[in-house]
N, C-alpha and C positions, 0 to 999 in steps of 0.2 A: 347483390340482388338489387333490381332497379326499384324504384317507390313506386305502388301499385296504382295503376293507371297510366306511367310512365311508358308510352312505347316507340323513345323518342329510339332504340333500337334495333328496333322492328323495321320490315322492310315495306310494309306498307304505309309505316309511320300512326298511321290513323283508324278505327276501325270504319271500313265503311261497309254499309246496308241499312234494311227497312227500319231497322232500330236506333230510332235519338235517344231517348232517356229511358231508364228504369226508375220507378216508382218503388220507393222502399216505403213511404208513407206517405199521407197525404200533404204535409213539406216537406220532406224530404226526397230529393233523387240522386241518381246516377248517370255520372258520362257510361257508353259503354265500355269505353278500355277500361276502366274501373271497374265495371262491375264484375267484367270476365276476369280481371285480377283477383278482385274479390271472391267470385265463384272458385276460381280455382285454388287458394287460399283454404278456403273454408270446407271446402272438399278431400282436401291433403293430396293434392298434385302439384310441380313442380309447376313453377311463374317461369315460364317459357314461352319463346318466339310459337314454336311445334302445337304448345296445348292451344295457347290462344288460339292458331289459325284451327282447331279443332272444335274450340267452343265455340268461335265466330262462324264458322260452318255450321253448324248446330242452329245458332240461332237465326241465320238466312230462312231457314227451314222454316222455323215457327209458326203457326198458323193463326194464332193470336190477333186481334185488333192493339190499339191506342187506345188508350194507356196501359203500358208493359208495365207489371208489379212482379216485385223481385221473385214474392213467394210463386206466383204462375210461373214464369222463367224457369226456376229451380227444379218447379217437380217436372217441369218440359226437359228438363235436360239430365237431370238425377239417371233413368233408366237410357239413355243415350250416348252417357259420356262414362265408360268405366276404364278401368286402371289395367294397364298390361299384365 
């Protein structure tokens, strides 16, 4: 299993869109490959190429402003992202 954030093999390499950080607190953030590891971690889905490009899809979506906070994120994707 690769270290979470790790998407050196991924084929995009990097997540890219509107989103730079996640705000878990107010010192505290997140890269976004991290966070969608973490999301999906904490969720009990598999840390895969497939979910990422699913949650990274998910959050292109987002309608949210700056500054992204983890809890907003979560419940934006909680009813969007479910398990086969």
């Amino acid at each position: 299993m690769a270290t979470k954030g790790d998407w050196s093999s991924h084929d995009n390499k990097k997540y890219i869109g509107k989103l730079d950080r996640i705000y878990v607190s107010t010192t505290e953030s997140y890269e976004v490959e991290y966070y969608i590891d973490h999301y999906l971690e904490t969720h009990g889905f598999t840390v895969n190429n497939h979910n990422r490009d699913v949650v990274a899809a998910s959050l292109a979506k987002y309608p949210g402003r700056a500054p992204f906070k983890r809890v907003d994120l979560d419940a934006y994707l909680e009813p969007r992202i479910k398990k086969p």
